[in-house]
C-alpha positions in Angstrom: -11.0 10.7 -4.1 -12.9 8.3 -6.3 -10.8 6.5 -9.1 -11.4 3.9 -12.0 -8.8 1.6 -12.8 -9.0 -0.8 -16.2 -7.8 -4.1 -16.4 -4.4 -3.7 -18.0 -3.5 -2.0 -14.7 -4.6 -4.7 -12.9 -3.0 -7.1 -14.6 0.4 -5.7 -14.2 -0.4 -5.4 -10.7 -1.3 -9.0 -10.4 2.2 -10.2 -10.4 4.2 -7.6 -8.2 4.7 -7.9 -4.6 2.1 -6.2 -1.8 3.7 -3.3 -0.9 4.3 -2.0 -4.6 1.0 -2.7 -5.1 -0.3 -0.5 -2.1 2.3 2.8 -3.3 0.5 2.6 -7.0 -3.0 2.3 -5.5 -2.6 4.6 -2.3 0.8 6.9 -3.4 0.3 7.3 -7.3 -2.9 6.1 -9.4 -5.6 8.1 -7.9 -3.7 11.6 -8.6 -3.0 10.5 -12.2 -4.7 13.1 -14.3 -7.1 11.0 -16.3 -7.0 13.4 -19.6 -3.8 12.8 -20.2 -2.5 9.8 -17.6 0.0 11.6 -16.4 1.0 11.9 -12.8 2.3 14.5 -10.7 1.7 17.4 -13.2 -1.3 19.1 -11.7 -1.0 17.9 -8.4 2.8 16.7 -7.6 4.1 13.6 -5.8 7.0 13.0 -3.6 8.4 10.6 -1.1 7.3 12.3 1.7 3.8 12.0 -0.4 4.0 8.7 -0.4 5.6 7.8 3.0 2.4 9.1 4.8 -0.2 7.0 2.7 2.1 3.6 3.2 2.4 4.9 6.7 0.8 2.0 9.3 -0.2 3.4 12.9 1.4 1.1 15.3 -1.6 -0.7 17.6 -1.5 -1.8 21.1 -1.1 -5.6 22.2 1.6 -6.2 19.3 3.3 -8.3 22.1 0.4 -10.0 23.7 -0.2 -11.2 19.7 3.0 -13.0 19.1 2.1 -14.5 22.9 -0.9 -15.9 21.2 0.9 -17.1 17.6 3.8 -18.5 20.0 1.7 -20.1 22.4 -0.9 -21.7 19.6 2.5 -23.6 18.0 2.3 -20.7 14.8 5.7 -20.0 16.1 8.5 -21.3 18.3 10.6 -19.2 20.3 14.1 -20.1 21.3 
């Protein structure tokens, strides 16, 4: 799905912290109906909606990575 974005949007976006950044791009701006700019009125939104686009797959070797961050004095372990 292929949307434009103008440069109010991203100006308020500028400011507000990553993940509420990622639910406007990803959960809520590209099902905005551009006619009228509003969302969820042809094509509805929910949590659940929303969930599965911020949803991260877990990946293999998270434990071998904090090893490596540990190990290369990132971070100290007790």
């Amino acid at each position: 799905m292929d949307f434009l974005m103008n440069s109010e949007e991203l100006a308020v976006l500028a400011g507000l912290p990553h993940i509420q950044q990622l639910t406007y791009l990803r959960g809520i701006r590209p099902y905005m109906d551009v006619k009228t700019g509003l969302v969820g009125v042809k094509r509805g939104i929910s949590y659940q909606s929303i969930s599965e686009q911020l949803y991260v797959e877990p990946h293999q070797g998270i434990k071998s990575q904090s090893f490596h961050v540990i190990k290369y004095g990132v971070l100290f372990q007790d």
